[in-house]
C-alpha positions, 0 to 999 in steps of 0.5 A: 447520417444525422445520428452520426453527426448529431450528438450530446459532448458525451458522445463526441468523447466515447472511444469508437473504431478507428480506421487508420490503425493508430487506436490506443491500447487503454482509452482515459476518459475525463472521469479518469483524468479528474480522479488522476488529478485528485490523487495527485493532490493527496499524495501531496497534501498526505506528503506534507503532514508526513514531513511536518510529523517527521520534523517533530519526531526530530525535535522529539528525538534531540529532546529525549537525547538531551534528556538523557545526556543531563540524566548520565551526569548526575551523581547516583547514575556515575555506574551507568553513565556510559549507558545512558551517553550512548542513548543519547547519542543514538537518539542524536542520530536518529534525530539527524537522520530524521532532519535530513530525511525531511529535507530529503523529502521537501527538496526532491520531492515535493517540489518538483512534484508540485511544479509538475501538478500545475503544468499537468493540470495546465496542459490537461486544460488545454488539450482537452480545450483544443480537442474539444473546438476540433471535434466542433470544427468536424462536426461542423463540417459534417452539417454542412456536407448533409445540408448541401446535398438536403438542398440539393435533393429537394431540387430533383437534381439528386440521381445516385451517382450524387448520392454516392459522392455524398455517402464517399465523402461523410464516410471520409470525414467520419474517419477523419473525426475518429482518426482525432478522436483516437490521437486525442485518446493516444495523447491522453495515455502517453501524458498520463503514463508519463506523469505517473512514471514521474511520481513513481521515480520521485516516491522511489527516490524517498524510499531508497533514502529511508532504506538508507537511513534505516541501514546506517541507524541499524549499524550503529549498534554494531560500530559502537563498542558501548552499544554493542554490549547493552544489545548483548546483555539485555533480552529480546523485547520481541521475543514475548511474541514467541518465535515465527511460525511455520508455514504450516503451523495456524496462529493461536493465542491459546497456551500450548497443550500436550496430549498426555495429561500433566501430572500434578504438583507435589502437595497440591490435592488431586482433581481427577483421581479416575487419571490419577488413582490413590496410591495403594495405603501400606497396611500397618503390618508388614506382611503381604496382601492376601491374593483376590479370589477368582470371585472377587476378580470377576465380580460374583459372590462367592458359593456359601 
């Protein structure tokens, strides 16, 4: 029993068979929890430069409207003024929504997130503080249930009925130690799936205001009766990537090919005259070409 009992902390930490039933589905070892913290700090900092670049994308974009607005002032742009107002105000929109968005973000992202990272670390520091002096207190136990019956063994008063008692009572607080081992391991699961579900709601909550935002942007173009127009009038610019393919259709750089060979240009000299044969030359007279021979059609030389 002294295998059971004496052991390295790595040990006294790996999920074993627990006898009461309560054994989690998914054990989170340390190693887990410690990269569970570390993303969760990346998803912040990665949170953070992504508001800071929006909020610069904002300015950018008030700044580009501005330029705009001074641009559909100007004398020579009195035909095309109406157009460049309504880009402008389009990039004030868009500047307006960028700025909401990186409030958006701070005030019921961020935040709360970053309260919630100090209370989970706090709270996986202590569980794993508490589990650990338990698992000691066990371990304890169960050396001094061994060194007593040592003693008394020693003694010659040993018989097998003691024996048995000692064996009853380290298999009892063998079970009790893996019943806390698998409540530790069950509580580890639950505050993990509940931090994480937590992330999950914040990052969804930002998704849906993006998707908003972009819908309304979408939209102006089809409110706006100056806007409307320009989208009617002015090409596709992603139309140079050619129309979707087909699901059975391969992707190729390549220009499309035909089967059938292309004639040549009009004036243009022919490359390939076994493709294109030299049209036969008029004769000058107008009489009719002679009918070949039969020699002449099979390629022998006629009788002299």
């Amino acid at each position: 029993m002294d295998s059971v009992v004496a052991g390295s902390s790595s040990d006294v930490y790996a999920p074993s068979v627990c006898t009461s039933g309560t054994r989690p589905p998914l054990y989170i070892r340390r190693a887990d929890v410690s990269a569970s913290l570390e993303s969760y700090k990346r998803l912040l900092d990665t949170t953070k430069a992504y508001t800071a670049a929006m909020s610069h994308m904002s300015q950018a974009s008030a700044d580009l409207a501005a330029a705009l607005q001074d641009c559909s002032t100007l004398k020579g742009a009195h035909a095309s003024g109406a157009s460049l107002q309504a880009a402008g105000g389009l990039h004030y929109l868009k500047s307006n929504y960028e700025q909401i968005l990186c409030d958006t973000i701070w005030k019921e992202c961020s935040i709360p997130l970053l309260s919630h990272l100090d209370a989970y670390r706090q709270s996986v520091q202590e569980r794993q503080q508490s589990h650990e002096v338990t698992m000691e207190e066990h371990k304890r136990v169960l050396k001094s249930i061994e060194a007593q019956y040592h003693k008394s063994g020693s003694r010659k008063t040993r018989d097998l009925q003691s024996f048995r008692t000692m064996l009853t009572e380290l298999q009892d607080k063998v079970n009790e130690m893996e019943d806390t081992k698998a409540q530790h391991y069950m509580d580890v699961l639950q505050n993990e799936e509940h931090t994480w579900d937590l992330v999950a709601q914040n990052v969804l909550l930002l998704v849906r205001a993006q998707v908003d935002m972009a819908d309304r942007l979408s939209s102006k173009a089809v409110q706006d009766p100056v806007l409307e127009s320009l989208m009617a009038h002015m090409p596709d610019p992603f139309q140079s990537y050619g129309p979707p393919k087909r699901e059975n259709e391969l992707f190729s750089i390549l220009q499309p090919t035909h089967a059938s060979p292309t004639a040549p240009s009009p004036g243009l000299p022919r490359s390939d005259t076994s493709l294109f044969p030299e049209p036969d030359a008029a004769p000058e007279e107008r009489t009719l070409p002679s009918r070949p021979s039969i020699h002449h059609l099979f390629g022998y030389a006629a009788p002299t």
